[in-house]
Gaussian input, Z-matrix of N, CA and C with variables (Angstrom, degrees):
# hf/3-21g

backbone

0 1
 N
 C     1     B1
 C     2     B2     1     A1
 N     3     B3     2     A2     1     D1
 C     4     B4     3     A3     2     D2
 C     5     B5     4     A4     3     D3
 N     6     B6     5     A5     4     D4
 C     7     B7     6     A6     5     D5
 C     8     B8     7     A7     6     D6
 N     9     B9     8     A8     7     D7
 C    10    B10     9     A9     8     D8
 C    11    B11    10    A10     9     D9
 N    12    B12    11    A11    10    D10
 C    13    B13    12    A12    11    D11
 C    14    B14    13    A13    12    D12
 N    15    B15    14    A14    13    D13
 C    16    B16    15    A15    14    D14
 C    17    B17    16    A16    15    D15
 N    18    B18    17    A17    16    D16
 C    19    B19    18    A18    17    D17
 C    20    B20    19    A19    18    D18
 N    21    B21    20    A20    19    D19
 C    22    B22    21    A21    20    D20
 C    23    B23    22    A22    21    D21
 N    24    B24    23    A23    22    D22
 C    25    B25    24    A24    23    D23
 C    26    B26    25    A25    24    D24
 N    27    B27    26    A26    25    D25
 C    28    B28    27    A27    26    D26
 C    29    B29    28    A28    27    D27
 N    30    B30    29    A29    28    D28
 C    31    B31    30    A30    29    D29
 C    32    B32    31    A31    30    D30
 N    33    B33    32    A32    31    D31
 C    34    B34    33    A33    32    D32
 C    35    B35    34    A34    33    D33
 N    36    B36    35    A35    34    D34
 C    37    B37    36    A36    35    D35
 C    38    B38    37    A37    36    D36
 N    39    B39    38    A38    37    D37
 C    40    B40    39    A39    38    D38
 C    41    B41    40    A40    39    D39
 N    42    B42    41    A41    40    D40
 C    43    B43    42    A42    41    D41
 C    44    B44    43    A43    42    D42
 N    45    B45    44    A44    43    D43
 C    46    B46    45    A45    44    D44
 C    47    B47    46    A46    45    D45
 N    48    B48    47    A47    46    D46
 C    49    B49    48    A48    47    D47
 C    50    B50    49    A49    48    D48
 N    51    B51    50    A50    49    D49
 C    52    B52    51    A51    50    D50
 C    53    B53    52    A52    51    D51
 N    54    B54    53    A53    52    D52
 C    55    B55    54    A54    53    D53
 C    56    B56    55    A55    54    D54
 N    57    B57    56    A56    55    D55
 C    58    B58    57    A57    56    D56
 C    59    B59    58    A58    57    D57
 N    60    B60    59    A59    58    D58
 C    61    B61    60    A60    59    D59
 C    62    B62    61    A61    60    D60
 N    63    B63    62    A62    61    D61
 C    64    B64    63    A63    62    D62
 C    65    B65    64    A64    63    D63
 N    66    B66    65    A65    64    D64
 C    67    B67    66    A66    65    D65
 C    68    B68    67    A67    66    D66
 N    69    B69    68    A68    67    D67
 C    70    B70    69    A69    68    D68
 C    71    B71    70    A70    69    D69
 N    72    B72    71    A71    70    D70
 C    73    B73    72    A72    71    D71
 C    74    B74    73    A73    72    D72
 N    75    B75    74    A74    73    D73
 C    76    B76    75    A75    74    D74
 C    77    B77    76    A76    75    D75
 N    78    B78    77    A77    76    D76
 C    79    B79    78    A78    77    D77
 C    80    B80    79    A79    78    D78
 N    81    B81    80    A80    79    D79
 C    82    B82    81    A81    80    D80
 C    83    B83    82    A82    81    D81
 N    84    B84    83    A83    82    D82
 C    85    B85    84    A84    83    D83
 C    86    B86    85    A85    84    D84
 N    87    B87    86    A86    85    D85
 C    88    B88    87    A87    86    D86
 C    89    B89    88    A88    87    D87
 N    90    B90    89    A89    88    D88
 C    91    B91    90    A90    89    D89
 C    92    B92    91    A91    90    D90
 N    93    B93    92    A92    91    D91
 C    94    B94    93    A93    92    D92
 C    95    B95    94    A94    93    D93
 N    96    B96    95    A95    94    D94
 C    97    B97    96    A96    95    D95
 C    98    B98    97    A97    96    D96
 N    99    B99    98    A98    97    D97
 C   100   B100    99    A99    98    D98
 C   101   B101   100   A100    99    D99
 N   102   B102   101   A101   100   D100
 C   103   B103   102   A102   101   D101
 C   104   B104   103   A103   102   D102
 N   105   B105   104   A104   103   D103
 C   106   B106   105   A105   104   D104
 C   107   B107   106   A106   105   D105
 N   108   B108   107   A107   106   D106
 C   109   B109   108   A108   107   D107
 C   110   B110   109   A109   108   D108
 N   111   B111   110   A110   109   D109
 C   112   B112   111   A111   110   D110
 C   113   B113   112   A112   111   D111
 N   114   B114   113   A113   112   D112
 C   115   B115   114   A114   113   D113
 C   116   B116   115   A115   114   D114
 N   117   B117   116   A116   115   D115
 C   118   B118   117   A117   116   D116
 C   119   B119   118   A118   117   D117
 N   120   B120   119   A119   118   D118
 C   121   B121   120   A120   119   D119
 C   122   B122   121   A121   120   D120
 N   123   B123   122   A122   121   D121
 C   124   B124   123   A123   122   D122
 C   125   B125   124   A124   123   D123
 N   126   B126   125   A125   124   D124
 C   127   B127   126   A126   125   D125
 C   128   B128   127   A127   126   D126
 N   129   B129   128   A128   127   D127
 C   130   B130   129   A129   128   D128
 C   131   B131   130   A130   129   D129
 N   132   B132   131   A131   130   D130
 C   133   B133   132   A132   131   D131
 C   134   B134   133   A133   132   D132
 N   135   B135   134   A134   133   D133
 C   136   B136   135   A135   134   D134
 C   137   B137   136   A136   135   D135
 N   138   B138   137   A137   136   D136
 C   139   B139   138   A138   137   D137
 C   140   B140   139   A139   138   D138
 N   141   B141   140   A140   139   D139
 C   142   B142   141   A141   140   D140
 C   143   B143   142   A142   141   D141
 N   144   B144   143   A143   142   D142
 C   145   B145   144   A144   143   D143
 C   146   B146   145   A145   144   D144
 N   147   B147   146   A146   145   D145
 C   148   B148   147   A147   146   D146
 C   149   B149   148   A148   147   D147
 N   150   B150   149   A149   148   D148
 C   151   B151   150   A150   149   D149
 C   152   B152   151   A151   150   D150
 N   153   B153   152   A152   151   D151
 C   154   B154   153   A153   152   D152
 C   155   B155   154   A154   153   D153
 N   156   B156   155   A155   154   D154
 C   157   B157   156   A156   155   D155
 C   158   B158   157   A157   156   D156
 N   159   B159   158   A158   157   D157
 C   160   B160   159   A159   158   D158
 C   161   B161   160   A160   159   D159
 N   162   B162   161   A161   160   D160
 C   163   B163   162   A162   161   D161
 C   164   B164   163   A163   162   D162
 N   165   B165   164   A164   163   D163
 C   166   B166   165   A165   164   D164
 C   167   B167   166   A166   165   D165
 N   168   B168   167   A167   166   D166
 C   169   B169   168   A168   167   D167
 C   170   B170   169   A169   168   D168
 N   171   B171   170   A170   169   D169
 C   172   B172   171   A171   170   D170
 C   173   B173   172   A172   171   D171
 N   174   B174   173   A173   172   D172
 C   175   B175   174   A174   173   D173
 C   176   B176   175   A175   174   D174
 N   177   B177   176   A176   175   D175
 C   178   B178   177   A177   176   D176
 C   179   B179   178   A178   177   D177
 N   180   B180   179   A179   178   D178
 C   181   B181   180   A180   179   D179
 C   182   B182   181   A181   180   D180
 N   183   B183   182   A182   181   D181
 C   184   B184   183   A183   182   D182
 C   185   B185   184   A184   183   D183
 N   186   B186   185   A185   184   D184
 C   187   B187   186   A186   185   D185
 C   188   B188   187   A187   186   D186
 N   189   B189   188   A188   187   D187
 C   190   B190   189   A189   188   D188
 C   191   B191   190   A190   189   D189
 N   192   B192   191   A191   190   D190
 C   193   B193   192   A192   191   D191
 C   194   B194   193   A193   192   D192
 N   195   B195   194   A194   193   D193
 C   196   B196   195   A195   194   D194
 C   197   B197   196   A196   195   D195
 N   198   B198   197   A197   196   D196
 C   199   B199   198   A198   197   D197
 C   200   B200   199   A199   198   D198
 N   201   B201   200   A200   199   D199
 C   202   B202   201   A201   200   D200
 C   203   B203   202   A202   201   D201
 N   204   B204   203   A203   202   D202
 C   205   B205   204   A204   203   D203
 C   206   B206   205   A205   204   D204
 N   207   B207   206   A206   205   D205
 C   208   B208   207   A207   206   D206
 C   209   B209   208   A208   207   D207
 N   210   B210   209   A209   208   D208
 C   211   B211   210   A210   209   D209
 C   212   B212   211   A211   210   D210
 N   213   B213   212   A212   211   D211
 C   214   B214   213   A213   212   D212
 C   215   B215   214   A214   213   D213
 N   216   B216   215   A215   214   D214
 C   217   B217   216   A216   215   D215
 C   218   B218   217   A217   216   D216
 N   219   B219   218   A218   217   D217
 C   220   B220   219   A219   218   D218
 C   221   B221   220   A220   219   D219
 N   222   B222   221   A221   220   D220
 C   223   B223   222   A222   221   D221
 C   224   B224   223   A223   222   D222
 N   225   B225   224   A224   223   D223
 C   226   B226   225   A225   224   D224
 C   227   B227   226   A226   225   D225
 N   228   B228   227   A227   226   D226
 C   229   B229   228   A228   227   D227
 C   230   B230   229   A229   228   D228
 N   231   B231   230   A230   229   D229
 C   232   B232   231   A231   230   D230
 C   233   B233   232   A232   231   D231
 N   234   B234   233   A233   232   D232
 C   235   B235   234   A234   233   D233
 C   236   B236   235   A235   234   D234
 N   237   B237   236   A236   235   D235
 C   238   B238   237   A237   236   D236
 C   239   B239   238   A238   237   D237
 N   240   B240   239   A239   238   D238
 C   241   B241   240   A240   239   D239
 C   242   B242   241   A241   240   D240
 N   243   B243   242   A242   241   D241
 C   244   B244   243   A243   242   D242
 C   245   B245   244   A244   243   D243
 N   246   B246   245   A245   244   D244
 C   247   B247   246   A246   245   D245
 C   248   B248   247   A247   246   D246
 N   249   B249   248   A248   247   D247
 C   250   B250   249   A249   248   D248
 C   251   B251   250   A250   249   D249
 N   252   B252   251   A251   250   D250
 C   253   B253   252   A252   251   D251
 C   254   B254   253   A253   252   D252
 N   255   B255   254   A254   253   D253
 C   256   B256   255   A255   254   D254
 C   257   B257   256   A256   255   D255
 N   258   B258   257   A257   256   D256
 C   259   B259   258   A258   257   D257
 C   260   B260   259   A259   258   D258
 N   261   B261   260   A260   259   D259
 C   262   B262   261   A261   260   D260
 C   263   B263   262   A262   261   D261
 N   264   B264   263   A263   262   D262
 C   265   B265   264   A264   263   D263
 C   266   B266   265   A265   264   D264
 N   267   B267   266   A266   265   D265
 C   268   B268   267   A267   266   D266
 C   269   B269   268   A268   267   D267
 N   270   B270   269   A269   268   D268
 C   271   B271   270   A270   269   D269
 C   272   B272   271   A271   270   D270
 N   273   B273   272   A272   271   D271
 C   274   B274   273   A273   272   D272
 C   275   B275   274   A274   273   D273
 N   276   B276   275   A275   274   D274
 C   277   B277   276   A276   275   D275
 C   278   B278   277   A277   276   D276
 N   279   B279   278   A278   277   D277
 C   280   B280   279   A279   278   D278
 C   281   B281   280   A280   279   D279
 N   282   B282   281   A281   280   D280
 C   283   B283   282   A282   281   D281
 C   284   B284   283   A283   282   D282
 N   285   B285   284   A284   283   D283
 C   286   B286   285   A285   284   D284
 C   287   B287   286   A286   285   D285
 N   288   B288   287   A287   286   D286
 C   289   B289   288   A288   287   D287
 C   290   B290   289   A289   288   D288
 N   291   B291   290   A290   289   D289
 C   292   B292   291   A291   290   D290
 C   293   B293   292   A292   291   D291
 N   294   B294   293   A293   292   D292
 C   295   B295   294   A294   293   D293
 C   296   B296   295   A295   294   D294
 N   297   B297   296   A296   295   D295
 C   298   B298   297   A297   296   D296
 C   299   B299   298   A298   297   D297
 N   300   B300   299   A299   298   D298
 C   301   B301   300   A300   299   D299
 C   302   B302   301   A301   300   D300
 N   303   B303   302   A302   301   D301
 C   304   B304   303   A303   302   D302
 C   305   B305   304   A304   303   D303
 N   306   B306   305   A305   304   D304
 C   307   B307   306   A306   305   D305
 C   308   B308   307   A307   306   D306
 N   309   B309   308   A308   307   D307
 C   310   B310   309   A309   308   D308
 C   311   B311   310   A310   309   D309
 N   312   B312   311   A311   310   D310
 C   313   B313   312   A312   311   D311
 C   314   B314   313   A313   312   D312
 N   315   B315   314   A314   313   D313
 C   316   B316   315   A315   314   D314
 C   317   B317   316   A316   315   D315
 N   318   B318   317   A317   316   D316
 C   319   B319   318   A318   317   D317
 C   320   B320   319   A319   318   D318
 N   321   B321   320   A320   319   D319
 C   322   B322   321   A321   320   D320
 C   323   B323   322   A322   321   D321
 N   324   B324   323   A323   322   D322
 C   325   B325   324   A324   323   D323
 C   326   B326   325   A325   324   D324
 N   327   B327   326   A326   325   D325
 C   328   B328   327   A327   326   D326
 C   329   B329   328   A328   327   D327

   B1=1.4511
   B2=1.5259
   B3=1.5442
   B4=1.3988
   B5=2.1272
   B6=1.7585
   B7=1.3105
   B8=1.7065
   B9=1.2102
   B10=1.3798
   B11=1.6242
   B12=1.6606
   B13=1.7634
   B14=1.8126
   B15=1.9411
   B16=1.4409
   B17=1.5066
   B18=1.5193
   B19=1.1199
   B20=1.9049
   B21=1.2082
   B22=1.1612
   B23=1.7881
   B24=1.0871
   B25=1.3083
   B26=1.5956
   B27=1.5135
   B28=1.0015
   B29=2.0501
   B30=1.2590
   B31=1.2803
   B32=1.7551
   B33=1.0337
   B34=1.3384
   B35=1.7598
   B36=1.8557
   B37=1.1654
   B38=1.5028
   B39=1.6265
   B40=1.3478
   B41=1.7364
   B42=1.3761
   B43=1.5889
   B44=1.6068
   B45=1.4701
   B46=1.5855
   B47=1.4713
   B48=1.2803
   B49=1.8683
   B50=2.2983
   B51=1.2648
   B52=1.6015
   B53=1.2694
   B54=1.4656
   B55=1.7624
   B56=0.9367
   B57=1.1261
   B58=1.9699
   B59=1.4725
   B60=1.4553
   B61=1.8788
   B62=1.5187
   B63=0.8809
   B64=1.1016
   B65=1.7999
   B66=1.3791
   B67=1.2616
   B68=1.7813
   B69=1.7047
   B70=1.5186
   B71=1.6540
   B72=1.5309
   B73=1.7724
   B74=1.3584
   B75=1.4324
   B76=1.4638
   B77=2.0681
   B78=1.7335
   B79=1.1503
   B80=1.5518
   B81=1.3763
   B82=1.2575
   B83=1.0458
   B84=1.7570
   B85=1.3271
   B86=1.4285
   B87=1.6728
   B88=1.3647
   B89=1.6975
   B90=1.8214
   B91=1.3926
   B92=1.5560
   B93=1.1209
   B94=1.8266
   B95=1.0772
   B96=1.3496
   B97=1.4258
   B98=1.6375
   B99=1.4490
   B100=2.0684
   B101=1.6523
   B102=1.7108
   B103=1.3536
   B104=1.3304
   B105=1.3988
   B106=0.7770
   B107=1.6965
   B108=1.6878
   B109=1.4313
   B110=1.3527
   B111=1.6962
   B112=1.4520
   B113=1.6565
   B114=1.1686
   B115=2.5284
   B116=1.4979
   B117=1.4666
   B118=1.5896
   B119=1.5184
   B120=1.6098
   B121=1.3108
   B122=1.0792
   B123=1.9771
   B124=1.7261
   B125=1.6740
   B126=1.4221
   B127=1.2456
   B128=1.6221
   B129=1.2477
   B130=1.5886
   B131=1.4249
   B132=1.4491
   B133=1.1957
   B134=1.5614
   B135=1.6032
   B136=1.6921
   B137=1.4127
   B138=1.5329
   B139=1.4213
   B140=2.2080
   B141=1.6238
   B142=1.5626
   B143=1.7966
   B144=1.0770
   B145=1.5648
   B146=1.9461
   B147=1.7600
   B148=1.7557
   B149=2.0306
   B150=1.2775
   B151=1.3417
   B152=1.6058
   B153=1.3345
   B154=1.5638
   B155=0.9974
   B156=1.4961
   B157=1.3272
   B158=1.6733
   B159=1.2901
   B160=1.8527
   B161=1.0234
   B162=1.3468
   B163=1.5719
   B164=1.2298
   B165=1.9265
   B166=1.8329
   B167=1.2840
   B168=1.5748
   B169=1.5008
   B170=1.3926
   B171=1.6495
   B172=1.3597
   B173=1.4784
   B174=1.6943
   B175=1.1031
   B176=1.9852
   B177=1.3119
   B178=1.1754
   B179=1.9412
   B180=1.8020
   B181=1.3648
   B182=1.4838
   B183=1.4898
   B184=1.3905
   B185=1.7407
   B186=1.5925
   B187=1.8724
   B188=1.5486
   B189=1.2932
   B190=1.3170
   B191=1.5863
   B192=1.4783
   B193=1.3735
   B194=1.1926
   B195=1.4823
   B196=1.3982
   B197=1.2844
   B198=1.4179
   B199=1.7375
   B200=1.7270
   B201=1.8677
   B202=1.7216
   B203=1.2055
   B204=1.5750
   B205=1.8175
   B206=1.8960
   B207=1.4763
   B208=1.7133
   B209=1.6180
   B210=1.4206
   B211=0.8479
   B212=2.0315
   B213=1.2921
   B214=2.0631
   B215=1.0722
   B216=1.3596
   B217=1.4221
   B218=1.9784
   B219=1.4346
   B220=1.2914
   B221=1.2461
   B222=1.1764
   B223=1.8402
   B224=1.7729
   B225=1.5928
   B226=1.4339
   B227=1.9440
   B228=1.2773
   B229=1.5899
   B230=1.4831
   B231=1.4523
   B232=1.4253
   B233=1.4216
   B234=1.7447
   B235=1.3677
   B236=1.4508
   B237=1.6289
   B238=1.4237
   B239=1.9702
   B240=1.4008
   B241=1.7259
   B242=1.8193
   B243=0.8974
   B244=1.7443
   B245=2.0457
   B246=1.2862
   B247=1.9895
   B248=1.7268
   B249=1.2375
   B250=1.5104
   B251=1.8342
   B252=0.8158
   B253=1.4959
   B254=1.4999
   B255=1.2693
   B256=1.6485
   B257=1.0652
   B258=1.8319
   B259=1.4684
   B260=1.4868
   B261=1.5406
   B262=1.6838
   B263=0.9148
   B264=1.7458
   B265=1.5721
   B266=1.4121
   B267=2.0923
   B268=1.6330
   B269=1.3388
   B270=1.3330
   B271=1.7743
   B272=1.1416
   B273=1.3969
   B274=1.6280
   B275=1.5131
   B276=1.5568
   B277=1.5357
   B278=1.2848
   B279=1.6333
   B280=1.6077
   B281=1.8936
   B282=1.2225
   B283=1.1549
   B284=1.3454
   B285=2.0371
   B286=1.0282
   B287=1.6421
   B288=1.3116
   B289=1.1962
   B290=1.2855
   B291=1.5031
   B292=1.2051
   B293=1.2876
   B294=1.3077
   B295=1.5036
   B296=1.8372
   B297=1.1976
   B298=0.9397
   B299=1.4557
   B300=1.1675
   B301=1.8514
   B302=1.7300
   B303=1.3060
   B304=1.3668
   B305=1.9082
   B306=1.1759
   B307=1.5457
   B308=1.6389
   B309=1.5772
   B310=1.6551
   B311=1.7605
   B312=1.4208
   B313=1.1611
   B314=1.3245
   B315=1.5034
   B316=1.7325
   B317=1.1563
   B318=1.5528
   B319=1.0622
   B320=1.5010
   B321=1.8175
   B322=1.4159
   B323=1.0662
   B324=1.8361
   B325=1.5715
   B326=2.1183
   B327=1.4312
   B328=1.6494
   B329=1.5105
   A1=110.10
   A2=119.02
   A3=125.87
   A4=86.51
   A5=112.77
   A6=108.40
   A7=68.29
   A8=137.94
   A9=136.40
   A10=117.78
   A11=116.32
   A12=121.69
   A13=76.84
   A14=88.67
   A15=115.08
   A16=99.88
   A17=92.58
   A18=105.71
   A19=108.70
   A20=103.26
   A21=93.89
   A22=121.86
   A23=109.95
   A24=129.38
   A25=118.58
   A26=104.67
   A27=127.54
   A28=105.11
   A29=91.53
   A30=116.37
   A31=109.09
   A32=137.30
   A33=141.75
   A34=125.26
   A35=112.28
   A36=135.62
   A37=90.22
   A38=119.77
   A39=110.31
   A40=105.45
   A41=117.77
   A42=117.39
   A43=113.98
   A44=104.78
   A45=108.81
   A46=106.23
   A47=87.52
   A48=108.58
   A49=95.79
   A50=108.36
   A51=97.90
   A52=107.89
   A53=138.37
   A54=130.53
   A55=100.03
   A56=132.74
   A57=127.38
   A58=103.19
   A59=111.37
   A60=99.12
   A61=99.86
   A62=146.59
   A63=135.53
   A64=118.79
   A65=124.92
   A66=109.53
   A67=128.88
   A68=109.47
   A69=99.51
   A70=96.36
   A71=116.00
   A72=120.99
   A73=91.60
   A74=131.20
   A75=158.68
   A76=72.79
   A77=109.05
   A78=95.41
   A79=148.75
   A80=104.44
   A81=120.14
   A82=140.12
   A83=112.45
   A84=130.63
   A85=113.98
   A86=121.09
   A87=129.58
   A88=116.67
   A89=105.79
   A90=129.66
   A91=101.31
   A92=108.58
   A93=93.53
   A94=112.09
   A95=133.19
   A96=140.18
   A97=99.04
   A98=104.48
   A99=102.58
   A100=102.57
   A101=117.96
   A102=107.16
   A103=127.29
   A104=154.00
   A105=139.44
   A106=99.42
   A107=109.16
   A108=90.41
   A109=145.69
   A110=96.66
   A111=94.57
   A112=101.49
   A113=105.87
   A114=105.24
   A115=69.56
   A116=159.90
   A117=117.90
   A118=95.07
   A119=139.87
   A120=119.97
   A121=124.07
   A122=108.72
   A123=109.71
   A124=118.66
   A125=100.27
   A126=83.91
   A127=124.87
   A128=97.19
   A129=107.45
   A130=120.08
   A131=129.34
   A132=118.22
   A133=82.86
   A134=107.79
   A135=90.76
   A136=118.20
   A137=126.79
   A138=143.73
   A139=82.74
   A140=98.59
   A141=96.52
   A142=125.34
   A143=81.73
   A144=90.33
   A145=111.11
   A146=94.75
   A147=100.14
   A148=86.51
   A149=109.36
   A150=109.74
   A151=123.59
   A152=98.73
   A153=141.02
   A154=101.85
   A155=124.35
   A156=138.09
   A157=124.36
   A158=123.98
   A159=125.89
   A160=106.78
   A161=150.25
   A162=151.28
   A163=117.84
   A164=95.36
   A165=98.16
   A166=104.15
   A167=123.53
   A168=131.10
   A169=119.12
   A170=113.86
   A171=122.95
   A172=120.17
   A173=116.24
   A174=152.22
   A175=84.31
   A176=137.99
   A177=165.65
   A178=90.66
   A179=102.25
   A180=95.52
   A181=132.40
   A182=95.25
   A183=122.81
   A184=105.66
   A185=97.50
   A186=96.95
   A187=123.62
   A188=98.87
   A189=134.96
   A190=102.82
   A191=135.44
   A192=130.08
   A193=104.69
   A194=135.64
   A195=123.01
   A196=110.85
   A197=106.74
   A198=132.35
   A199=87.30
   A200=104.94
   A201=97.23
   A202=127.87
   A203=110.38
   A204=133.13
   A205=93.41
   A206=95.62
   A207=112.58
   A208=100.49
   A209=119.77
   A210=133.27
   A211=126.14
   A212=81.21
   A213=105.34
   A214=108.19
   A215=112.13
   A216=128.47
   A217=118.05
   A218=101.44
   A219=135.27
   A220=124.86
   A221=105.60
   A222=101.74
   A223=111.23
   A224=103.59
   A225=124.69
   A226=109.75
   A227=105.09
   A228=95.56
   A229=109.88
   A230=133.36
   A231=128.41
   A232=104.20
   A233=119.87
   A234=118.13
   A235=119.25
   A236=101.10
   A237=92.03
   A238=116.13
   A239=98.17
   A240=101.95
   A241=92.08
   A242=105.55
   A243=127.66
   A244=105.38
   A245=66.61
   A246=85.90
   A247=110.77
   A248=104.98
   A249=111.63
   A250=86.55
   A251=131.58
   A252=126.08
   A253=126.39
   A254=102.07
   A255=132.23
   A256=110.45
   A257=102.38
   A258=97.75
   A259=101.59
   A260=119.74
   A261=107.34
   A262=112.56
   A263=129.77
   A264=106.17
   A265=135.51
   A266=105.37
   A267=91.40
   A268=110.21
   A269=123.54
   A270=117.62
   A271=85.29
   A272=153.95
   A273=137.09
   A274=101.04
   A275=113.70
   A276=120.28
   A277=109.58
   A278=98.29
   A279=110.30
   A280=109.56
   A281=117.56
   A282=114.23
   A283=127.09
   A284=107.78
   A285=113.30
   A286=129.33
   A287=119.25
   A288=142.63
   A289=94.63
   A290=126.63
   A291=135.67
   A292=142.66
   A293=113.95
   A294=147.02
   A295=101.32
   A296=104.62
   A297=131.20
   A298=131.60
   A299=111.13
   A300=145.41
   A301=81.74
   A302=112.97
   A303=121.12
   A304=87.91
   A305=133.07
   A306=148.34
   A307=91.30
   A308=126.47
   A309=118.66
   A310=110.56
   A311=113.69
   A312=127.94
   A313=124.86
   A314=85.04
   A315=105.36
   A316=116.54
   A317=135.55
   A318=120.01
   A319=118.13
   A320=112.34
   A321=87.95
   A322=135.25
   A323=128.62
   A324=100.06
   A325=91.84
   A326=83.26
   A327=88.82
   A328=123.55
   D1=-36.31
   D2=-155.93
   D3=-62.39
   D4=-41.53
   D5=-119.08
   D6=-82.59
   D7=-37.24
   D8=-179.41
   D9=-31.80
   D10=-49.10
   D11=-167.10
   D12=-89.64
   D13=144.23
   D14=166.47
   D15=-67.29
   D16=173.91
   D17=-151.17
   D18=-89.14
   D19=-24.43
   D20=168.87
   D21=-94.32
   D22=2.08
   D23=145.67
   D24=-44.96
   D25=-60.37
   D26=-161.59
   D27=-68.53
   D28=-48.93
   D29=177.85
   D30=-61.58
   D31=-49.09
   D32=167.99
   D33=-62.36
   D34=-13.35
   D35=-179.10
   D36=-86.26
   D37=-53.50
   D38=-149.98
   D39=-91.24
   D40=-16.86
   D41=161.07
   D42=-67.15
   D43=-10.51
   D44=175.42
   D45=-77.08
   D46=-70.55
   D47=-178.98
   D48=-40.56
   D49=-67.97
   D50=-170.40
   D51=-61.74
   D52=-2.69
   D53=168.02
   D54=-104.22
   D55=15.38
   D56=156.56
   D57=-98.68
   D58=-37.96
   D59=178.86
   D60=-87.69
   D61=-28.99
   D62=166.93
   D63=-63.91
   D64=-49.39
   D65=151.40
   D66=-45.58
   D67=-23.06
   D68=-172.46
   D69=-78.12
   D70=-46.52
   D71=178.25
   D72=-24.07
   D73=-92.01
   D74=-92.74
   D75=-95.51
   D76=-47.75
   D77=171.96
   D78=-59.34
   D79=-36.56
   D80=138.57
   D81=-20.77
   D82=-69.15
   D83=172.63
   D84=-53.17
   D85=-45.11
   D86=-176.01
   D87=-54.46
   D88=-40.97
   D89=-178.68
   D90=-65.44
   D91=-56.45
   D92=-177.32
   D93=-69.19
   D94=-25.66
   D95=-167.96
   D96=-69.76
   D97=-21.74
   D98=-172.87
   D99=82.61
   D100=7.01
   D101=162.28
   D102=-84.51
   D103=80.33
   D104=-117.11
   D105=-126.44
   D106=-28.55
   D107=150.21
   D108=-53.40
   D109=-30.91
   D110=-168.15
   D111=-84.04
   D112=-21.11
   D113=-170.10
   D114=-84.60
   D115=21.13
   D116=146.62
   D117=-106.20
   D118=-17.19
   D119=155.14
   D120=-42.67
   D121=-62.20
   D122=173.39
   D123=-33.31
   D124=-55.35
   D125=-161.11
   D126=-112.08
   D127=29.45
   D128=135.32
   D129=-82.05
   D130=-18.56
   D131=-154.31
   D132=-95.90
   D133=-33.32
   D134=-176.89
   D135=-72.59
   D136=-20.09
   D137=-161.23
   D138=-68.20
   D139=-68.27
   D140=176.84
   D141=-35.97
   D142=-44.41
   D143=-164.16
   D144=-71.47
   D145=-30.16
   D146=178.14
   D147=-66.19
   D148=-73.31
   D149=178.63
   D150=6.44
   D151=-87.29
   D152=159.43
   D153=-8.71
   D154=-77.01
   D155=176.64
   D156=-69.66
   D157=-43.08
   D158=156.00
   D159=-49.71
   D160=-19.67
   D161=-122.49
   D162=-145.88
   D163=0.81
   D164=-173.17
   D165=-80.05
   D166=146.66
   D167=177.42
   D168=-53.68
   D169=-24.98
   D170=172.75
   D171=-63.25
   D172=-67.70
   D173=153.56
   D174=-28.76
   D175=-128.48
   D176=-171.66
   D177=4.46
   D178=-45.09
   D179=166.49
   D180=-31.95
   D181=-55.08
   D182=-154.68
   D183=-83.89
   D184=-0.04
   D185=174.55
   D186=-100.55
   D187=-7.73
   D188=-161.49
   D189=-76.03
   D190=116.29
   D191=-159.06
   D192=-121.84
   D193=113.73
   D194=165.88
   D195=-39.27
   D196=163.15
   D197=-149.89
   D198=-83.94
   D199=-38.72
   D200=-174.84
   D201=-57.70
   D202=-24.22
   D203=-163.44
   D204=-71.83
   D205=-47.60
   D206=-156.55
   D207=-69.57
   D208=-46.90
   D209=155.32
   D210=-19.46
   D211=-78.74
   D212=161.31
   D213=-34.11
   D214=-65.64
   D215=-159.48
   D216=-53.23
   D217=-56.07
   D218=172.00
   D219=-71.91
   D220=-29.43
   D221=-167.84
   D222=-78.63
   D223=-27.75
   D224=163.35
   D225=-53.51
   D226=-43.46
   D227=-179.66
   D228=-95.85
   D229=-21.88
   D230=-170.69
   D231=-82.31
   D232=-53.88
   D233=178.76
   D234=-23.71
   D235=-67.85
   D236=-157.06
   D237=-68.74
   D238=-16.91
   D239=175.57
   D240=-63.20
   D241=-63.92
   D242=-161.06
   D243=-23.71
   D244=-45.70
   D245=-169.39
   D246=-55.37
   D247=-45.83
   D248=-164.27
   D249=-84.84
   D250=-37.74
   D251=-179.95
   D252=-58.22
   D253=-29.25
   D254=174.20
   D255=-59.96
   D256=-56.61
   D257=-159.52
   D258=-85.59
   D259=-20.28
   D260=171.65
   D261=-73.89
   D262=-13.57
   D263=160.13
   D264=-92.55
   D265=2.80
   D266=158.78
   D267=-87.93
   D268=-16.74
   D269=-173.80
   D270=-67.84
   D271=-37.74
   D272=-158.00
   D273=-78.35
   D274=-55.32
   D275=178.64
   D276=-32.76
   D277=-62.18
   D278=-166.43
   D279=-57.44
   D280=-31.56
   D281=-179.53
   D282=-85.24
   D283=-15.64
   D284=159.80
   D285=-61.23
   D286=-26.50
   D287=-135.87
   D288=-112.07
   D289=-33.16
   D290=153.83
   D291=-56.37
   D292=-36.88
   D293=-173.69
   D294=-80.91
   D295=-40.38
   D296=177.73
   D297=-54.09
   D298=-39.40
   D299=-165.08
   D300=-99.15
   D301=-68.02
   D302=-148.03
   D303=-61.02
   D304=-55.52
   D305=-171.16
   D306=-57.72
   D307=-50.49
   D308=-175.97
   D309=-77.08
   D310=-13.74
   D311=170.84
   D312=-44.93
   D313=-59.40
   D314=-178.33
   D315=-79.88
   D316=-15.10
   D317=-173.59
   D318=-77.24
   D319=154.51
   D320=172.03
   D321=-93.24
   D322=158.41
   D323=-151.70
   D324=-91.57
   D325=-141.77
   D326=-179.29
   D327=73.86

């Protein structure tokens, strides 16, 4: 994925990404220190800044999966539930459909 975004793309992601760990340090540092206002400044500013950077329109491109991939992916785990669900809902149909005849059976007509 990295080798796909240009490079100064690339370069503006990773000054994001190092002022989010560097805001979490500074957060750190604030927490042992017993400052605790300031490590919840840090680390909002780093929470923004990871953001910032997961969140680029370029990047966000690149998460984005054709429907065929998703497809692949899924059809391996839904099928096999899918099947047994099917068939308990034609044995139910079928027994509805039965119950049914037998109940219009009896009635009397006229």
């Amino acid at each position: 994925m990295l080798l796909l975004l240009p490079s100064l793309l690339l370069r503006l992601l990773l000054t994001q990404v190092d002022q989010a760990l560097s805001d979490v340090a500074q957060a750190w540092q604030h927490i042992t220190a017993g400052d605790y206002h300031a490590a919840g400044a840090a680390a909002a500013a780093a929470r923004a800044a990871a953001e910032a950077a997961f969140l680029h329109p370029s990047v966000l491109a690149q998460l984005n999966f054709p429907e065929s991939h998703k497809l692949g992916v899924y059809m391996p785990l839904f099928l096999p539930v899918s099947v047994p669900l099917l068939q308990g809902l034609m044995s139910q149909l079928r027994h509805y459909v039965k119950r049914r005849r037998e109940y219009t059976a009896g009635l009397p007509t006229g």
